[in-house]
Phi, psi and omega in degrees: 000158191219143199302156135093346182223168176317164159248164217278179182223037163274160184290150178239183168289173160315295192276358164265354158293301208286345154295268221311280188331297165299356183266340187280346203270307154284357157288331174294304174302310156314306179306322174339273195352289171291339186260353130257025168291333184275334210098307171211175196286341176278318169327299181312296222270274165003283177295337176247054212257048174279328219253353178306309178306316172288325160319310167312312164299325181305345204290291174299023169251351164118031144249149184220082209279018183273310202286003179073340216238012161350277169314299198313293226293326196263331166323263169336284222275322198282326191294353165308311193285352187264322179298306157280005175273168202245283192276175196284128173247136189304310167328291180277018170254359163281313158345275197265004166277337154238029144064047147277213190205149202314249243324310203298326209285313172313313167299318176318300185289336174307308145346283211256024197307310170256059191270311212268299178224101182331317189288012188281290178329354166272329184297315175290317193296313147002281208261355166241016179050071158215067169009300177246041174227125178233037155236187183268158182273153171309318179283339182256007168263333190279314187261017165278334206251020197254112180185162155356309205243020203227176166205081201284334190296323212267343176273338164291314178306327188292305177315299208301269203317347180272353196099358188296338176215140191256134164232130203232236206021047181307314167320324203278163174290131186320026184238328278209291200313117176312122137268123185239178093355080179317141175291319183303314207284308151349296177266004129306290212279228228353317190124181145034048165226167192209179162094224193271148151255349172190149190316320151269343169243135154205158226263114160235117187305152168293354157304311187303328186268304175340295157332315172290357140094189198286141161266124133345065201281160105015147200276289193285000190265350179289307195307300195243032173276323184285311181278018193272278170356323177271325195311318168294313164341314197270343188073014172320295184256173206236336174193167198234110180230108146266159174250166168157189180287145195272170204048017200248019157120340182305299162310335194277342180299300223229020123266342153299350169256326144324322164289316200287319186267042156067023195232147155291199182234156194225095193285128184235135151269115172289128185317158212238354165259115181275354156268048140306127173285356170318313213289307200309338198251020185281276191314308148329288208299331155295318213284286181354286205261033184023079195231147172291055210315096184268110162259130200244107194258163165235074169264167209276184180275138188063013160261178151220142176266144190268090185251115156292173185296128200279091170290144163071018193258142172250052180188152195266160187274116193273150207249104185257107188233156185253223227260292166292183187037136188281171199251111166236196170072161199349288199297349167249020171288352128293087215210137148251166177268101180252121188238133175265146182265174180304150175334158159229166200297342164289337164277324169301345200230026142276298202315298166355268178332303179282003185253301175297322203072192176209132016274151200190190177244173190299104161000299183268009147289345180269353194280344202270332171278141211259053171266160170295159181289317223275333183287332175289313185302303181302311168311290186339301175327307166282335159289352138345288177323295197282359175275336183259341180314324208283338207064013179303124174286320187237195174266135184283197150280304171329303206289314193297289191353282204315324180290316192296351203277298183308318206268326188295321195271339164271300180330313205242000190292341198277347173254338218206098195283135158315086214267124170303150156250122203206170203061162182233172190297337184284000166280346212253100166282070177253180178290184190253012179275303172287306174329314184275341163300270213309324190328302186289328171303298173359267172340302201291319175311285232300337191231056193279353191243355184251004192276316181282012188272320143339341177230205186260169190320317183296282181316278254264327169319315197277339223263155193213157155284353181319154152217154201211115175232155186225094193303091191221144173172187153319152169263134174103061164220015143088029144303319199277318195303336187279327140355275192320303196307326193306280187336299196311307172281006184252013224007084161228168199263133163232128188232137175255133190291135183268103157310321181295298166348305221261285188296131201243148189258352155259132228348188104080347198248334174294334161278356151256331180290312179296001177273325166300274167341301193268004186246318166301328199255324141002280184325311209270343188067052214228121183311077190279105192248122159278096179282141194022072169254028174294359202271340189258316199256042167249184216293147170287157206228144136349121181275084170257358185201174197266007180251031181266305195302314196278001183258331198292318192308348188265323175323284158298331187302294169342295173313294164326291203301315169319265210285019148266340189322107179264042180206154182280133188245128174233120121290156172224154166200126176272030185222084189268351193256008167253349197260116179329137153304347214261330197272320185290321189314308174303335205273112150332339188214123157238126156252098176277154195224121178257192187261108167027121160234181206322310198277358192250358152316281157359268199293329173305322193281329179273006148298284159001284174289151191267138161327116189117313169345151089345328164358115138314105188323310172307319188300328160345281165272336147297315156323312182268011172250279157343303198274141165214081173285132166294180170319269179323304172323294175299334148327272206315338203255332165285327173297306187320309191306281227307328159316310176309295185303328152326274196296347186274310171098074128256181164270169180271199207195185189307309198293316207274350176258003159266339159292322182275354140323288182314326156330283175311326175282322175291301186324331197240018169071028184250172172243128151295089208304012182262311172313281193306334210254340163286335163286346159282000000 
């Protein structure tokens, strides 16, 4: 069919015949209508004489509007065609998914006539002496559809409530009210479009999914992908709701169950109101276009997103939701539940394969990075990118690194800052005690996934890849430095969570940003530092007032989360003694780190000092016996010499590394033994 004109009566495929018949059907039905608003059918055709060419056509498709029964006789031939067609024709699968009946569908397409040709709208304006309205009114489809074998109120009303029809002017009297046609549900029924349609939906045919070649499924999604298909057939469920990690495979789940049952997929960001008039253009919008409706929910931990019932939809929904937060409402009470667990490292370094190609660096070196698959898809690309930067044919490990760091900076910068992870544990003046800790820590990351196959069956059930380490000491005892080295020595990217950020002064919102924060870096597999994190993890207190009870409750929400975590976590806190029990009980590793002592003050300072100094070896060692400055002081008291030394245009020397002792002692309000030990 083509806008603005008749439609031709050459043969067509099946679903663009029985939409013409049926748009001619409801043209039969205008034509009644108008002709006897006018008085007779030549009055119409004079005053309207656009509509000649549509007649013409009703006549050769086999209506005879001279015989009154015009509409009825293209009625009867499509519902032949509905019988005998094979393949999907939209309509009658609109039909019987919301069981409707030739009237309904003839007011629909009537409805939406000037959709079809602009000039219908003079015609409606006409005939309801409304100038500036060029669709029909409630009152003037309820009396073309008023009969013996009609209702016309009761086929409006029934459209309005599937969505099918919008009816809008609520101040004016219902007879008054403009009625349309949704533009989406419109350009469904017409056909043979695909991608986005709206900002919240999008259409991909099953040609498109065919195209994307074999998917990579999930382990556990193999088990029940095969009998599910009949179970919908059968109308058994009502809906298919997976869970998991986001990018972590779900849609690729249940558009492979879109394939499997011969259909596309109908991508919904679901409305965050479940009385949204959206939810309604769901059910329609699948069935037309014969699609699986995948509705994508977020709701927060300890929430629920609400789905009412999907009217007019003939195939049940699939639900993509992630690990946290509940499902309710109409539309899932039948509903099963499938939950994926995160890749294991043989899916990953399919995902790898299939994403890279060859040349390429080897899959199962790439499998160590621990992502969701949608996240893997997305690195590749970009390292593709950083590869052609390189001037490279092919892609490195450096290039994947480089890509995942770009996917880590958008996800995670608005909570979470960004640390170099740099250095080794041989940078670290600790004990040899604190030293065999980090060690083990390494360790406990590196093989955090091959460890429960490692223990007996009871344990490995309880066993998570999280690790939870707890930094605790004075500040400037080279915790945050031990982070880094940590970040370094695992080569993974390390971000420390902005607390200013995170923490919110209303209910409920400081537990979704940390819920946010710790579900991205999950995702992303990323070395996650609460720094001074004692601001968060501190003791539950007696409840005496309600900023008692909500801080104790952010407290537990913490506690929870922590010990569900599945990504390596560090915290430090120079306040250990504040810090709740329940949270070091959680903790996999606790390490402390105490403040220096002469010999390892000593070895902090020859890390420090630049090659080359001037120093005095005596001064040295009296500073370091003597002074007894932390990690952090002594950085800070060497950045000071160098300034010093800098503006003098020398190396540094004595003098400047003695003044910036004094410094450092004025700072914190002490006396510098160097000072008391020369009056002396």
């Amino acid at each position: 069919m083509e806008s603005a004109t008749a439609p031709r009566t050459t043969d067509a495929a099946p679903p663009a015949q029985h939409l013409r018949w049926m748009l001619l059907a409801a043209v039969g039905r205008l034509l009644d209508g108008a002709a006897i608003a006018l008085g007779t059918e030549d009055a119409l055709l004079r005053e309207f004489p656009f509509l000649g060419p549509w007649r013409e056509a009703l006549i050769a498709a086999g209506g005879d509007p001279a015989a009154g029964r015009a509409a009825q006789a293209l009625e009867e031939k499509a519902a032949a065609l509905e019988g005998a067609a094979g393949e999907h024709l939209p309509l009658r699968a609109l039909r019987r998914a919301a069981a409707l009946d030739a009237a309904h569908l003839t007011m629909l397409l009537a409805t939406g006539l000037v959709e079809e040709d602009a000039r219908f709208g003079a015609l409606f304006s006409a005939l309801q002496g409304t100038p500036h309205l060029l669709r029909p009114t409630a009152g003037l489809l309820e009396t073309w559809w008023r009969g013996p074998d009609a209702d016309g109120r009761g086929l409006l009303r029934r459209l309005a409530q599937l969505g099918l029809l919008e009816v809008g002017g609520g101040d004016l009297p219902r007879t008054e009210r403009p009625v349309q046609v949704p533009a989406l549900l419109w350009d469904a029924l017409r056909g043979g479009f695909d991608g986005v349609l709206a900002p919240w939906v999008r259409h991909l045919p099953l040609e498109r999914l065919a195209r994307e070649g074999p998917l990579v499924l999930p382990e556990t999604a193999a088990a029940w992908l095969e009998p599910l298909p009949a179970l919908m057939a059968a109308a058994e469920i009502q809906a298919v709701i997976v869970r998991g990690p986001r990018h972590g495979g779900r849609g690729t789940v249940l558009r492979a169950l879109a394939r499997a049952l011969g259909r596309g997929a109908l991508e919904v960001e679901a409305p965050a109101d479940a009385y949204d008039a959206r939810w309604r253009l769901v059910g329609p919008l699948a069935t037309l276009l014969h699609a699986l409706p995948v509705v994508r929910l977020a709701p927060a931990a300890g929430d629920a997103a609400e789905v009412p019932e999907l009217q007019g939809a003939d195939v049940a929904a699939g639900i993509v939701v992630g690990r946290k937060g509940g499902v309710t409402g109409a539309g899932v009470a039948r509903a099963v539940t499938v939950e994926l667990a995160p890749a294991s490292p043989a899916e990953r370094a399919a995902h790898w394969e299939a994403a890279l190609g060859s040349p390429g660096p080897r899959s199962g070196e790439l499998a160590r990075f621990r992502m969701t698959s949608g996240h893997i898809r997305r690195a590749a690309v970009l390292a593709r990118s950083h590869a052609a930067l390189r001037g490279a044919a092919a892609v490195a490990v450096e290039d994947v690194r480089a890509a995942c760091r770009s996917l880590h900076r958008q996800e995670l910068e608005a909570l979470a800052a960004p640390l170099d992870a740099r250095g080794d544990f041989g940078d670290l003046a600790v004990t040899g005690e604190t030293l065999r800790e980090l060690r083990h820590l390494e360790a406990r990351c590196r093989l955090r996934e091959a460890l429960p196959m490692a223990v007996g069956d009871a344990l490995a059930r309880s066993l998570t890849p999280g690790v939870r380490a707890l930094f605790q000491g004075p500040s400037g005892t080279g915790k945050t430095l031990a982070a880094r080295a940590l970040a370094a020595a695992l080569e993974m990217d390390l971000y420390r969570v902005d607390l200013a950020a995170v923490v919110n002064k209303y209910i409920g919102e400081t537990e979704k940003n940390l819920s946010r924060v710790f579900g991205v870096a999950e995702d992303l597999d990323v070395v996650l530092l609460l720094d001074e994190g004692d601001a968060l993890l501190a003791r539950r207190t007696q409840v005496g007032n309600a900023n008692d009870r909500y801080a104790n409750l952010e407290t537990n929400f913490l506690l929870q989360r922590i010990e569900a975590y599945e990504g390596i976590l560090l915290v430090t806190t120079n306040a250990a003694d504040l810090v709740d029990g329940a949270f070091q009980r959680r903790m996999d590793v606790v390490i402390s780190f105490r403040p220096p002592d002469p010999a390892e003050r000593w070895a902090i300072w020859q890390l420090h000092l630049p090659p080359g100094h001037g120093v005095e070896a005596a001064l040295l060692h009296r500073i370091a016996s003597r002074c007894a400055l932390t990690g952090g002081q002594i950085r800070n008291a060497v950045l000071h010499a160098s300034v010093l030394a800098l503006d003098q245009g020398g190396p540094v020397g004595s003098a400047h590394v003695e003044a910036a002792v004094e410094r450092e002692y004025r700072k914190s309000g002490g006396t510098c033994p160097l000072r008391a030990a020369a009056r002396s």
